[in-house]
C-alpha positions in Angstrom: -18.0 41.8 -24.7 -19.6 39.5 -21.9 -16.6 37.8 -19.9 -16.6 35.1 -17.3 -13.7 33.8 -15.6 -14.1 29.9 -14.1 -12.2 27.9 -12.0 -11.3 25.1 -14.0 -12.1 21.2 -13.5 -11.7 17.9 -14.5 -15.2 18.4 -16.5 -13.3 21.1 -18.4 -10.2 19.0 -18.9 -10.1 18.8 -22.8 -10.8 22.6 -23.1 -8.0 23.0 -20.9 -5.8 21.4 -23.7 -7.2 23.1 -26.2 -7.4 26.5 -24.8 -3.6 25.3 -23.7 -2.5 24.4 -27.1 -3.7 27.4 -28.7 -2.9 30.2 -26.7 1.5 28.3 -26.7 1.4 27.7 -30.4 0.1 31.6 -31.3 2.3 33.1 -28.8 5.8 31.0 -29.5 5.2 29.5 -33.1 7.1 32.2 -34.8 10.5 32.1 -32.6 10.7 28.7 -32.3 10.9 25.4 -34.6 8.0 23.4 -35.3 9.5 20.7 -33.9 10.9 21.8 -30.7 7.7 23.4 -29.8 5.4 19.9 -31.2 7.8 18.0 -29.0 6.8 20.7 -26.0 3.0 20.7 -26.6 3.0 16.5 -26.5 4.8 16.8 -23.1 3.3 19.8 -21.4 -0.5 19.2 -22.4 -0.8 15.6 -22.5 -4.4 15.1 -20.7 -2.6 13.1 -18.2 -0.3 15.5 -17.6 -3.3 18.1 -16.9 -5.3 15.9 -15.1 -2.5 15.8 -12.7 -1.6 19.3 -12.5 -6.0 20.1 -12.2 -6.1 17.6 -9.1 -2.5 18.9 -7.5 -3.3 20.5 -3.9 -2.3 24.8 -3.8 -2.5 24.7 -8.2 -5.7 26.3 -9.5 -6.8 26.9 -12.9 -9.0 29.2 -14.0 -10.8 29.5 -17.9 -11.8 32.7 -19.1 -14.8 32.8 -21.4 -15.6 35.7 -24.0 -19.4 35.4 -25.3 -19.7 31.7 -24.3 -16.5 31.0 -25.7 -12.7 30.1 -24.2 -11.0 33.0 -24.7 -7.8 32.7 -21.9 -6.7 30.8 -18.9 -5.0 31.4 -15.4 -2.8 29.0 -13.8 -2.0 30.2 -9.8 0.7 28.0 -7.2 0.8 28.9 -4.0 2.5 26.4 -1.4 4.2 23.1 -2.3 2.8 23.3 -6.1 5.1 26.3 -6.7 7.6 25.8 -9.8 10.5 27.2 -7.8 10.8 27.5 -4.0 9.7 31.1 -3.1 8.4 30.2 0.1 4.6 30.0 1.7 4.3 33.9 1.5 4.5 33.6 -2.1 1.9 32.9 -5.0 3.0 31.8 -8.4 1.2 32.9 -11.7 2.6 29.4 -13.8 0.5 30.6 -16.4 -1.5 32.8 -18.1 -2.6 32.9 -21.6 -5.4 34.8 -24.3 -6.1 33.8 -27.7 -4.4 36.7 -30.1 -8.2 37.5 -31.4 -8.9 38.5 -27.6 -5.7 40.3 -27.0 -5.5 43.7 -25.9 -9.3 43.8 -25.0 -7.9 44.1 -20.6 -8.4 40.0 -19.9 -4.7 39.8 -19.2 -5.5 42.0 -16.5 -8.5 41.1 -15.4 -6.6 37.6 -15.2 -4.0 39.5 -13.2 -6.8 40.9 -10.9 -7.7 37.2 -9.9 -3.9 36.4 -8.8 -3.6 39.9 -6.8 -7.5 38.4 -5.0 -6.1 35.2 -4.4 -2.9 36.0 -3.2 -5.0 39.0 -0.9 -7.4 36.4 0.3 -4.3 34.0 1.4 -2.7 36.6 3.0 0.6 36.2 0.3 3.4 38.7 0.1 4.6 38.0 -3.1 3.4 37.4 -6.5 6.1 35.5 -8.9 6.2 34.3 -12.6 8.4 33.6 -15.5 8.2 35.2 -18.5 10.4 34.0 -21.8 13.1 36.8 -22.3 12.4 37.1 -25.7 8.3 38.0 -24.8 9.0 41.7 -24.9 4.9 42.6 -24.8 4.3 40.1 -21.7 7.5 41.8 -20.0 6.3 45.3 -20.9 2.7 44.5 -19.5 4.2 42.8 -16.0 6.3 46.0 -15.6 3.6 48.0 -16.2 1.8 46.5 -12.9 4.5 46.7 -10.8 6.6 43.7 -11.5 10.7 43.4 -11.4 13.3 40.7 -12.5 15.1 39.2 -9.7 16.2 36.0 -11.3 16.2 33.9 -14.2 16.0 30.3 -15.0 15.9 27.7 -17.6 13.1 26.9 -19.7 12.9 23.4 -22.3 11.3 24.0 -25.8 11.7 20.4 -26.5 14.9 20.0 -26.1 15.9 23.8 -27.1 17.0 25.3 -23.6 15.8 28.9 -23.5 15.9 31.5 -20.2 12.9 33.0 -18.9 13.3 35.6 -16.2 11.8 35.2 -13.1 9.6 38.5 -12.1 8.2 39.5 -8.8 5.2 41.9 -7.1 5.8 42.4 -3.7 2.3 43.3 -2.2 2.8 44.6 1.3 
């Protein structure tokens, strides 16, 4: 299994979406009503939307390719493009997503590996995320690399208002 992980541009904007579409449907389909989450994938991956968040300064993206083909993606904050204010020690993993057929094959961590580089390379303290507190396996997996709830916040599936903790790596 030949991977390749990209960073992610305008010329790669509708695989974005796709890949983006994908990767929310499979992983919150089953837990959530088929309209709440239509209503979420209209908002959150409108190509407007992405083209924004692709040309925000501090927000990177980052496709990971299986055999030629888009198997995952990355999505880092550092700076002013954070989600939350955690301060400019801080880098934030927004998100980070694999296609069920490529789970459990060690991209989520070698996705993981690119935040820990980036947040090394920046000189960053702390790396933060959200994970939905009904996503036992992604909880399990951030806990297993060294990762601890501090918070918790709201999260909008449509307008279904749901609570995703807030977990944090502290790095040195």
């Amino acid at each position: 299994m030949a991977t390749m992980l990209t960073a992610c541009t305008l010329n790669e904007i509708h695989e974005l979406q796709a890949i983006s579409i994908i990767t929310f449907t499979e992983t919150f389909k089953d837990q959530n009503s088929p309209e709440h989450l239509q209503a979420y994938l209209d908002k959150a991956y409108d190509l407007d939307k992405l083209e924004k968040e692709l040309t925000t300064p501090f927000s990177h993206f980052y496709l990971m390719y299986v055999d030629q083909q888009v198997a995952g993606y990355l999505k880092l904050n550092t700076d002013a493009a954070q989600t939350e204010p955690m301060g400019s020690d801080s880098l934030e993993v927004e998100r980070i997503y694999i296609k069920k057929a490529f789970q459990r094959h060690g991209l989520g961590k070698q996705l993981l590996n690119k935040a820990f580089e980036m947040a090394a390379e920046q000189d960053k303290k702390r790396i933060w995320l959200g994970v939905w507190e009904e996503n036992a396996n992604a909880i399990a997996f951030y806990r297993k690399k060294g990762f601890v709830q501090t918070g918790s916040h709201s999260f909008y599936m449509g307008d279904d208002e749901q609570v995703d903790l807030i977990m944090v790596k502290t790095l040195h």
